[in-house]
C-alpha positions in Angstrom: 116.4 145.1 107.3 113.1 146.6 106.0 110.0 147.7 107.1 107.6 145.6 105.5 104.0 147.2 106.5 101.6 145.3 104.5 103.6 142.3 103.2 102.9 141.8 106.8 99.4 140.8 106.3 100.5 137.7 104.8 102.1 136.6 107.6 98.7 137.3 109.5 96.7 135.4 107.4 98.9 132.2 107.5 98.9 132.6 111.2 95.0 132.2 111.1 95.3 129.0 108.1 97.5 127.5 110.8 94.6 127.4 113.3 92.0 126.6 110.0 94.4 123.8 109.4 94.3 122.4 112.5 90.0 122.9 113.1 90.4 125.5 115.7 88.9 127.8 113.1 86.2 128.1 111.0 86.6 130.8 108.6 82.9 131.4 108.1 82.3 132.2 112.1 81.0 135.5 112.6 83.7 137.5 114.3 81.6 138.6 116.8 81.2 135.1 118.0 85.1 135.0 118.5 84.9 138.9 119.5 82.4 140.2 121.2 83.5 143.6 121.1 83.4 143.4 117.1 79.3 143.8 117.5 79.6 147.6 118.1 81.4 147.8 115.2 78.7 150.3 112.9 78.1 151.1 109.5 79.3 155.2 107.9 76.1 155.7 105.8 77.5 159.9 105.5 77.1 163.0 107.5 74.9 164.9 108.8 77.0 168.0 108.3 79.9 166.8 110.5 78.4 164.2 112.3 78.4 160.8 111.5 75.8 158.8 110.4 75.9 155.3 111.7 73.9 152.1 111.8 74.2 148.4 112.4 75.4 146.6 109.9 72.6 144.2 108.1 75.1 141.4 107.1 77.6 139.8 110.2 81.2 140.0 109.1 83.2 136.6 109.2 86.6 135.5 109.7 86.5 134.9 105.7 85.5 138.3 104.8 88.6 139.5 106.9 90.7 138.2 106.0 89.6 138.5 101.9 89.5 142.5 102.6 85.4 142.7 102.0 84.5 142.5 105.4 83.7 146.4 104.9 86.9 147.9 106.4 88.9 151.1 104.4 91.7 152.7 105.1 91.5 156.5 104.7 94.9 156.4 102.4 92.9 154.6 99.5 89.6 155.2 97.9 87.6 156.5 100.6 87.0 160.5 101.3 84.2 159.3 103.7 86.3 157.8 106.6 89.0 160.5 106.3 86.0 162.7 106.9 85.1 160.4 109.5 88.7 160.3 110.9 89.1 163.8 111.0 85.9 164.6 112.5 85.6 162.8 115.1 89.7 162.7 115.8 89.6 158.5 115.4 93.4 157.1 115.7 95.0 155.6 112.8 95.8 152.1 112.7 99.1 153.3 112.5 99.1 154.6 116.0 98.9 151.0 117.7 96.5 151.8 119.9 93.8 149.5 120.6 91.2 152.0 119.8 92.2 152.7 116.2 91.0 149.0 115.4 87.4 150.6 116.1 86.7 151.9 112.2 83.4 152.0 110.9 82.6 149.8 108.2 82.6 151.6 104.4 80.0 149.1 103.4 78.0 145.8 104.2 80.4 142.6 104.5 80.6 140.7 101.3 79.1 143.6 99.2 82.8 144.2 98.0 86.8 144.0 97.7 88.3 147.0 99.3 91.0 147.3 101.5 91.8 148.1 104.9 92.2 146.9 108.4 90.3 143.4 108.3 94.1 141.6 109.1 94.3 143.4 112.0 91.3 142.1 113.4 91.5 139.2 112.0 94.8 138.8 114.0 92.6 139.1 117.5 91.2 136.7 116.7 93.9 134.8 115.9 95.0 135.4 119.6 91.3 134.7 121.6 91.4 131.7 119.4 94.6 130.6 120.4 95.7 132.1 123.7 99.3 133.5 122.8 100.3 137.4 121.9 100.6 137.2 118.1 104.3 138.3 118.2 104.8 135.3 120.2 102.6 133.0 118.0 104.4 133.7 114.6 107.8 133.5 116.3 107.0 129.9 117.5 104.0 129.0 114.8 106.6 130.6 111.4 110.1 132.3 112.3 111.6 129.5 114.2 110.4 126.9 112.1 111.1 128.2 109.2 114.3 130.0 109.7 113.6 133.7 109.5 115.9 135.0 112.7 115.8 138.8 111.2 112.2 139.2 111.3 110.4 140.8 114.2 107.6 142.8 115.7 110.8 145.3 116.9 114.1 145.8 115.8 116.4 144.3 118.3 120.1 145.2 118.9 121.3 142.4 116.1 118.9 144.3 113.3 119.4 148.4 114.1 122.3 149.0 112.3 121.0 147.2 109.0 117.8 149.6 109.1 117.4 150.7 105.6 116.5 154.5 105.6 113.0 155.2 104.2 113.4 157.8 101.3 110.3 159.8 99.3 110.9 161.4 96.3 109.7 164.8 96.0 108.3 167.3 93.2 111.7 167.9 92.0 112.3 164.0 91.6 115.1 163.5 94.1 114.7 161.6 97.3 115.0 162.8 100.6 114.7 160.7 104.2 111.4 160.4 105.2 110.3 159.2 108.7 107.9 156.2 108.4 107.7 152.9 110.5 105.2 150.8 112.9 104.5 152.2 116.7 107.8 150.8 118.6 106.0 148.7 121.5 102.4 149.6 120.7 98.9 148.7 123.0 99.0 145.7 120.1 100.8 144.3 116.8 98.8 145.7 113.6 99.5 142.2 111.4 99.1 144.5 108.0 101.5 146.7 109.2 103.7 145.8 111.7 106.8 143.7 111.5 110.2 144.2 110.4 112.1 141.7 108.1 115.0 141.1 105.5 115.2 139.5 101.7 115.8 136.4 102.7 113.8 135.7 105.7 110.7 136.9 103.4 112.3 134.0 100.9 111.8 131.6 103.6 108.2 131.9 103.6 107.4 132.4 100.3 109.4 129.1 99.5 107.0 127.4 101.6 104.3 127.6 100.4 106.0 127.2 96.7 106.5 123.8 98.6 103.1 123.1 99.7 103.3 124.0 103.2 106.7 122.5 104.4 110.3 123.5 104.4 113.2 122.2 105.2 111.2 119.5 106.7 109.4 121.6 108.5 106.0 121.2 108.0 103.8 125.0 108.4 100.5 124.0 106.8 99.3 121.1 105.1 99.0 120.5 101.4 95.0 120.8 101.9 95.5 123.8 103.9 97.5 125.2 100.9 95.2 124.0 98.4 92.2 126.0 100.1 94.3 129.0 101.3 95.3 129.8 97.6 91.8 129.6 96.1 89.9 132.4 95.3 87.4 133.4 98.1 85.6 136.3 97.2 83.5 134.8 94.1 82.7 136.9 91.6 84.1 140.3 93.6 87.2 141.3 92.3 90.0 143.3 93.5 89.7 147.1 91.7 91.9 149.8 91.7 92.4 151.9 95.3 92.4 155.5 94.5 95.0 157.4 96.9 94.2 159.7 99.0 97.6 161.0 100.2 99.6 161.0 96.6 102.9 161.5 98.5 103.0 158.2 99.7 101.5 156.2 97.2 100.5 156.4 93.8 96.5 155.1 92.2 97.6 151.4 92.5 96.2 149.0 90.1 98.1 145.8 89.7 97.9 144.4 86.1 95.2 146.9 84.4 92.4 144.9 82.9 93.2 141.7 83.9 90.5 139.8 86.4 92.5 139.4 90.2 90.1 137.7 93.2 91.6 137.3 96.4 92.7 133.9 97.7 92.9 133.6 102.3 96.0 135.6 102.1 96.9 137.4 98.8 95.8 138.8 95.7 95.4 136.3 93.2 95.6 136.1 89.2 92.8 134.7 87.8 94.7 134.7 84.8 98.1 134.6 83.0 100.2 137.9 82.2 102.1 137.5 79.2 105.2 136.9 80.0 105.1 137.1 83.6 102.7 135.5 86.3 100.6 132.8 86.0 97.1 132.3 86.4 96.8 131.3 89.9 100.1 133.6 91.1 99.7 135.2 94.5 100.8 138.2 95.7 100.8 141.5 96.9 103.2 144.3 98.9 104.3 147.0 101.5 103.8 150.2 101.2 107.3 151.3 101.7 107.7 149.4 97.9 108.6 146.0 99.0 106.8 143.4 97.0 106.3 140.0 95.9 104.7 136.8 94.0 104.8 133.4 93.7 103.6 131.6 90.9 103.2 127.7 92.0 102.1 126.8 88.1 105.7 127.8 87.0 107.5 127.0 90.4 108.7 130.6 90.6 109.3 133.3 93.5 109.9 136.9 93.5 110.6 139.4 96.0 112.4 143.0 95.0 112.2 145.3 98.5 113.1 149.0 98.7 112.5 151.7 101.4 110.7 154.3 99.0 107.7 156.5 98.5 105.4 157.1 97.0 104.3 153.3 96.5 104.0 152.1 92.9 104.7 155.6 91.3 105.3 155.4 87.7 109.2 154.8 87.9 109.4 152.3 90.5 106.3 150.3 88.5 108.6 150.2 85.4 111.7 148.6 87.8 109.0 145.9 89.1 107.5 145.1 85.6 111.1 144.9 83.7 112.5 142.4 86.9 109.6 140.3 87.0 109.9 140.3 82.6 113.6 139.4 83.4 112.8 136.5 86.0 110.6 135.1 83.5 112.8 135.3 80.6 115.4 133.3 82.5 113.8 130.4 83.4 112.0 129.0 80.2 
């Protein structure tokens, strides 16, 4: 059992295609119109020595630009001095924390102006649940788990999971890893959907496989092959996902999937808007947790790949090599 942090988010966003699919949600609604609370949501311009500067935004932040990861939202792990600035001065939770409060960020810039990363799942997972009426944990479990066979993946980890618990390890200076303590809030104020559930190999494989078979498995039917169709095109123009500098190297390296090559993101992934030789297609989607669990799926080639870990930092040099050699190796097999 492994702590999948952000391959979460792809669980959130399907959870939000499910109620696109079925025309309870239009993904260019301004949040606030779902949220009202989301209007108080400001713009970090900088400091005034250590106070922040803040304004309203000019542009209204859809459900689209959530869930695309331009609606303006950073974490303070990547790229961003000025909302660990922010975070440290005025003593902000992290999302980590699970407290309702930490979804109340500043946005890093206006909505649509970028790709960058950060907590736009989360929030797009409120809405998810205003829309809707159900918790989230209790949406996916009826909406994804049960249908499609995933009983080892959960919000907490119940008696039948704990002693399967992989052990998070970090390497340190010297190379050699060492236990590190790292996992979602247990029972937080609410579920984080890029962060927060728990889940094995093949569970994970039970999702990926269905939307490698347009929305259905096992004959049962998730989203339909429209829904797919629209989920895995690219929705952020001509923005384009960019390297995240880290700003806390012992848990993740720079990360910069496929250097050079042009990546958009589709409703729920990062996708290729081109081949890689001898590995993913143009039109693959993917992404990961930070814990090192990742995957792909490449619906031109009918292929899916998941390799899951519990180690830090995320995509250091060595565990890069690992992921580019097995995906080399899946490809190399099936011509």
């Amino acid at each position: 059992v492994f702590r999948i942090f952000s391959m979460t988010k792809a669980i959130g966003s399907t959870a939000a295609m499910i109620l696109i699919d079925r025309g309870k949600l239009n993904p260019d609604t301004p949040v606030e119109e779902i949220l009202p609370q989301f209007a108080e949501i400001k713009l970090l311009e900088g400091f005034d020595g250590d106070t922040p500067r803040l304004r309203p935004p000019k542009m209204k932040a859809t459900v689209r630009h959530l869930a695309t990861h331009t609606s303006g939202f950073v974490y303070e792990f990547f790229s961003s001095q000025i909302i660990s600035k922010y975070m440290e001065a005025t003593g902000h939770p992290t999302i980590l924390s699970g407290l309702k409060a930490s979804l109340n960020y500043p946005l890093s810039f206006e909505p649509g102006e970028r790709w960058d990363y950060g907590i736009g799942i989360d929030w797009l997972c409120q809405v998810v649940e205003a829309v809707d009426g159900r918790r989230i944990d209790a949406y996916c479990q009826e909406e994804i788990f049960d249908p499609l066979g995933m009983p080892d993946t959960n919000f907490e980890v119940n008696e039948s999971m704990a002693n399967r618990l992989a052990v998070v390890q970090a390497r340190g200076e010297d190379g050699q890893f060492a236990d590190f303590e790292l996992a979602p809030p247990p029972n937080p104020e609410f579920y984080g959907m890029g962060h927060a559930l728990y889940s094995t190999a093949p569970d994970y494989m039970q999702f990926l496989r269905m939307f490698l078979n347009k929305g259905q498995l096992d004959g049962n039917r998730i989203l339909s092959e429209g829904a797919i169709k629209k989920m895995f095109a690219n929705h952020i123009g001509d923005l384009r996902v960019d390297k995240l500098t880290t700003m806390a190297p012992s848990m993740s390296a720079d990360v910069e999937f496929f250097p050079g090559l042009e990546k958009t993101h589709s409703l729920g992934f990062m996708r290729m808007e081109e081949d890689v030789p001898g590995m993913r297609a143009a039109g693959s989607q993917g992404w990961a947790g930070v814990a090192n669990t990742h995957f792909w799926f490449d619906p031109a080639r009918d292929i899916v790949g998941l390799i899951m870990t519990q180690s830090l930092p995320f995509l250091e040099p060595r565990f890069a090599q690992v992921y580019e050699q097995f995906e080399q190796a899946v490809y190399a097999n099936t011509k």
